[in-house]
C-alpha positions as CSV (number, residue, x, y, z in Angstrom):
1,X,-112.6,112.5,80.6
2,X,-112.2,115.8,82.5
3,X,-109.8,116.5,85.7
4,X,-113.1,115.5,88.4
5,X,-113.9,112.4,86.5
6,X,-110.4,111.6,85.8
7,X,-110.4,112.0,90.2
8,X,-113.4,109.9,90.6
9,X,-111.9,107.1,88.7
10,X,-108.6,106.7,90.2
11,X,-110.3,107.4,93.6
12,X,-112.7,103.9,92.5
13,X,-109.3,101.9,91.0
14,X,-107.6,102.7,94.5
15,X,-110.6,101.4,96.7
16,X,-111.1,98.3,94.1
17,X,-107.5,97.3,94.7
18,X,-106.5,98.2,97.7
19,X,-103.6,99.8,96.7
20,X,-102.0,101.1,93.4
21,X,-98.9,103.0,91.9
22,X,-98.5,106.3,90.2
23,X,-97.4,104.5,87.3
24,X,-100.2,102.3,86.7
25,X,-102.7,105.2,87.3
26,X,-100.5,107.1,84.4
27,X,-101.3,104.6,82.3
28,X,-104.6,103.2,82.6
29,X,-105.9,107.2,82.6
30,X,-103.6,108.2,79.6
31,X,-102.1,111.1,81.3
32,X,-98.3,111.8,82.9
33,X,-97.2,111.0,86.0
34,X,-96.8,114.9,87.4
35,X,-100.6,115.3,86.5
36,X,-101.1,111.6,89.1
37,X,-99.3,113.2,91.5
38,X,-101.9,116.3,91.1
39,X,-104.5,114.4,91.2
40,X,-103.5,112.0,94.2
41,X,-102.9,115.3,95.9
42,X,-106.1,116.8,95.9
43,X,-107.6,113.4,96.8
44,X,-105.0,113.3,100.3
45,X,-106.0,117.0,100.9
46,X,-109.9,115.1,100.9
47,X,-109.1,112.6,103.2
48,X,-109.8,110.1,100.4
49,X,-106.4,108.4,99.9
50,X,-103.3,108.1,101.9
51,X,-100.1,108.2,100.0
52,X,-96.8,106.9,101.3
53,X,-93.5,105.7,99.1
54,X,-94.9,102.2,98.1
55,X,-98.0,103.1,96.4
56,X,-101.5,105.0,97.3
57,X,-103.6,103.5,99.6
58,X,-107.8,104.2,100.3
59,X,-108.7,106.0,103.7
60,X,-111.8,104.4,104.8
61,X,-115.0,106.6,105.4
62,X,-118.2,106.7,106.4
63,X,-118.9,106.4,102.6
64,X,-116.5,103.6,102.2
65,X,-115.4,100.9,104.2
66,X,-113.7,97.1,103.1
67,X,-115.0,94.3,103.9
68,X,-113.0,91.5,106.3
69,X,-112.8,89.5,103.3
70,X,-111.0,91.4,101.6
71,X,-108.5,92.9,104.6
72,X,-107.6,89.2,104.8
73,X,-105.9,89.2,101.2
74,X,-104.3,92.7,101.9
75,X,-100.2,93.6,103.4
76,X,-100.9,90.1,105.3
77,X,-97.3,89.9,106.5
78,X,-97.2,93.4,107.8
79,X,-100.1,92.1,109.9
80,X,-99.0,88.6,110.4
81,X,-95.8,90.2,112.3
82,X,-98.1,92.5,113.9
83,X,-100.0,90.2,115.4
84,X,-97.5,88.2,116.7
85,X,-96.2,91.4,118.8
86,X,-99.3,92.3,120.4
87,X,-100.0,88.8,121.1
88,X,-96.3,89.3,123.5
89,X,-97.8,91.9,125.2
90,X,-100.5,90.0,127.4
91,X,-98.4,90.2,130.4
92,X,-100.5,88.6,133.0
93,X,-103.9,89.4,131.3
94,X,-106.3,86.5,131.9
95,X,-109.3,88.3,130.3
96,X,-109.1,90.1,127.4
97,X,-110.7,91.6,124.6
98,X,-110.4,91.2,121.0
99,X,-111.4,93.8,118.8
100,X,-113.3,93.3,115.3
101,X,-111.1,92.9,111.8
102,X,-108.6,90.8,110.7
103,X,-105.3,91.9,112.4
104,X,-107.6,91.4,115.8
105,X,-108.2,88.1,114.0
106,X,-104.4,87.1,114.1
107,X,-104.1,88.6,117.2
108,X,-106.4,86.0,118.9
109,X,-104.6,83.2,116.7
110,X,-101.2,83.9,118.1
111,X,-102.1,84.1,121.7
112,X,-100.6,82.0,124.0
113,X,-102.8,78.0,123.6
114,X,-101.4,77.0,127.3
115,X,-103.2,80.4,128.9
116,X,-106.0,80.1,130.8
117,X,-107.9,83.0,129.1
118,X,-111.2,84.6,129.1
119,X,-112.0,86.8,125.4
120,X,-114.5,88.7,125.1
121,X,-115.7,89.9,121.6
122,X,-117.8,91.1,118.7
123,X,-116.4,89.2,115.8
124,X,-117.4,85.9,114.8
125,X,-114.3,85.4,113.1
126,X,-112.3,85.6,116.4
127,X,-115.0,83.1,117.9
128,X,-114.7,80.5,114.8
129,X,-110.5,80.8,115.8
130,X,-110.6,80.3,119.2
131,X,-113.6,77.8,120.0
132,X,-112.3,75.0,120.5
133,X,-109.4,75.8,122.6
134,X,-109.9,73.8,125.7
135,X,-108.2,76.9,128.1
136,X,-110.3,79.7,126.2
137,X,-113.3,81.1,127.3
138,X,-115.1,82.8,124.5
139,X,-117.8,85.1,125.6
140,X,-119.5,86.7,122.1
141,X,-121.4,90.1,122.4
142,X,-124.8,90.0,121.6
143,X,-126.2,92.4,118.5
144,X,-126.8,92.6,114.9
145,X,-124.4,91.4,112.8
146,X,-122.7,93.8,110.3
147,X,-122.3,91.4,107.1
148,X,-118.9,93.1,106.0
149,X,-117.3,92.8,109.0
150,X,-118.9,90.2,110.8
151,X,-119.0,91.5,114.2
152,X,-121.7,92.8,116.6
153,X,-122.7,95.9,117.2
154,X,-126.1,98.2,118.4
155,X,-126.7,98.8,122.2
156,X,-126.9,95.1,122.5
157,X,-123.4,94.8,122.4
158,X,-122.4,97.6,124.2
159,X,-124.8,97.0,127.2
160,X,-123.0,93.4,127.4
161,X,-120.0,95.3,127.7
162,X,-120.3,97.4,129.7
163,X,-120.9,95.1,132.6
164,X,-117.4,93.7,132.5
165,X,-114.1,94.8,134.0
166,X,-111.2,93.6,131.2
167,X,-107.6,93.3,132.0
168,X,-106.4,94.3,128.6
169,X,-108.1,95.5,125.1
170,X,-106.8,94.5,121.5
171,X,-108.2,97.3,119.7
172,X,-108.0,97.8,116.2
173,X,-109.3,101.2,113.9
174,X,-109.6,102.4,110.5
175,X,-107.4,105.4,111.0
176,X,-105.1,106.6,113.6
177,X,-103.5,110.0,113.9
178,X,-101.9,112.7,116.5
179,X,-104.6,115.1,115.8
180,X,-107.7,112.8,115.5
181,X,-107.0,109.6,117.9
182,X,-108.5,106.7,116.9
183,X,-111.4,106.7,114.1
184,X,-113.5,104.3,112.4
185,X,-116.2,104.9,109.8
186,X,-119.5,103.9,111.3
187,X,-120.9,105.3,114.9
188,X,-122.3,102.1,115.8
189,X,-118.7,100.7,115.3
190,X,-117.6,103.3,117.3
191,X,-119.6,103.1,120.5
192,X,-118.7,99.4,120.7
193,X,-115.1,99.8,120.6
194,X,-115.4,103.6,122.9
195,X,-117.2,101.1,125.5
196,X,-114.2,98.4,125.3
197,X,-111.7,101.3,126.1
198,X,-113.6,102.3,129.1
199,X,-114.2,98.7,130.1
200,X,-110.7,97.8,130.1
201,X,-107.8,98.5,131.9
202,X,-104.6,98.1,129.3
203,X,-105.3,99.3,125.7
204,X,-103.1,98.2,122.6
205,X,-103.4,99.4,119.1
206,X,-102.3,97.4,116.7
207,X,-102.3,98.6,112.9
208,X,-100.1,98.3,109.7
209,X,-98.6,102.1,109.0
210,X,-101.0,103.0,106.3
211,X,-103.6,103.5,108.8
212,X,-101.2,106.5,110.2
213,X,-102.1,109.9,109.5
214,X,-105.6,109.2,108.8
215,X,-108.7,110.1,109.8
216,X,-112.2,108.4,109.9
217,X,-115.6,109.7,110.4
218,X,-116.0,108.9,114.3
219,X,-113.3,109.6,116.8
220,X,-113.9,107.0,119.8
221,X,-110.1,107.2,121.3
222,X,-107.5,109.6,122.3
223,X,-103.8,108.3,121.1
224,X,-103.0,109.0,124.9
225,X,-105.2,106.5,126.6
226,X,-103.2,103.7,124.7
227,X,-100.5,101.6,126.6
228,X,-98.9,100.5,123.3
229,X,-99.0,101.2,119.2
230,X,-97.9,98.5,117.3
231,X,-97.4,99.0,113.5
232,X,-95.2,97.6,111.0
233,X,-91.7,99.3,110.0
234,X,-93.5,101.1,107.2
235,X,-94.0,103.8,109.8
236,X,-91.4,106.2,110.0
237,X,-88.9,106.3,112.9
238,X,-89.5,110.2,113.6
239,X,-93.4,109.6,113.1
240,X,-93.4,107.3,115.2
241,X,-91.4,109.3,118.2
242,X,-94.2,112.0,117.7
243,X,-97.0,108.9,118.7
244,X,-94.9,107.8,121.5
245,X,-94.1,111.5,122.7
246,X,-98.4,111.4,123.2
247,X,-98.0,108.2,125.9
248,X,-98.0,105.0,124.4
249,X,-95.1,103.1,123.6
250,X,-94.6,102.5,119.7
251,X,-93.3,99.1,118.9
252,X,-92.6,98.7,114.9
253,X,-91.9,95.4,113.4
């Protein structure tokens, strides 16, 4: 196998797996660790992988994007402690909106039962959690359904949207980064969750620390226009300064 096919194929076992070590990619491609490290180089310098100290990890694309299945099975206490923070920060929100993907999911899981609260949303998966609470209003925004996700999304959606006014937005993304903002792989994605920003009045990220540094294909937020970041204590202290030097406050858990 030469070096570009050698690339292609570590590139496919990171994206099948979610994540992967340099050691395991020495040894199911025959090769030593220094030429991994080579390797996974080139593919960061792409925009195809991030790596950090626990493994590598795929960047999502407009060529590649996971399913919600299979986020659910993936750094699930990073994002069950996530959740549980944003959920804290509703303040006196009594409409909100939840953003497609599973730590949105979670999100929507942990907020408070006893609330009197109006959600507003595109993914079914937030709907099927919060239906029958008795002090939940669950408004679902029209549109085709995108069968990895399972959200809405086309005009339909955003049109719905845009005729609200919404306390405070749970917003999730693909990627996040100083130089980028907020990116996600698909534009229809994209216009849905650039119209809950501007229909909204309080934004929170939240994201496990992978996501950092990365880049998507469509940019559809500023870092800046966020109230607050939370990630998981993956993310640097000092990176996460630089984020919160940009506006929002960074909470790490």
């Amino acid at each position: 196998m030469d070096a570009a096919g050698r690339r292609r194929g570590m590139l496919e076992l990171v994206r099948r797996t979610g994540s992967v070590d340099v050691v395991r990619l020495a040894g199911e491609f025959g090769v030593s660790k220094e030429t991994v490290r080579r390797d996974l180089n080139m593919l960061e310098d792409q925009g195809l992988v991030r790596r950090t100290h626990g493994g590598v990890y795929p960047v999502e694309s407009a060529g590649f994007e996971t399913t919600l299945a299979f986020r659910a099975t993936q750094q699930v206490p990073e994002k069950s402690r996530i959740a549980a923070a944003a959920a804290e920060l509703l303040g006196d929100a009594e409409t909100v909106f939840v953003d497609e993907g599973f730590t949105p999911q979670l999100i929507a899981e942990a907020l408070p039962y006893e609330r009197q609260l109006t959600v507003v949303t595109a993914s079914l998966a937030v709907v099927s959690a919060l239906a029958n609470r008795p002090k939940t209003a669950v408004l679902l925004l029209g549109g085709r359904v995108r069968n990895g996700t399972m959200a809405t999304v086309d005009h339909w959606a955003v049109r719905m949207l845009s005729d609200f006014v919404i306390d405070l937005a749970y917003i999730g993304a693909n990627g996040i980064s100083r130089a980028h903002g907020l990116t996600t792989p698909d534009p229809v994605v994209g216009a849905v969750k650039e119209q809950a920003m501007r229909s909204s009045r309080r934004h929170v990220f939240a994201g496990v620390h992978t996501k950092f540094g990365t880049a998507s294909f469509c940019r559809f937020a500023d870092v800046a226009a966020l109230e607050a970041i939370v990630t998981g204590s993956g993310l640097p202290a000092a990176e996460a300064h630089r984020y919160q030097l940009l506006g929002p406050k960074v909470i790490r858990v």
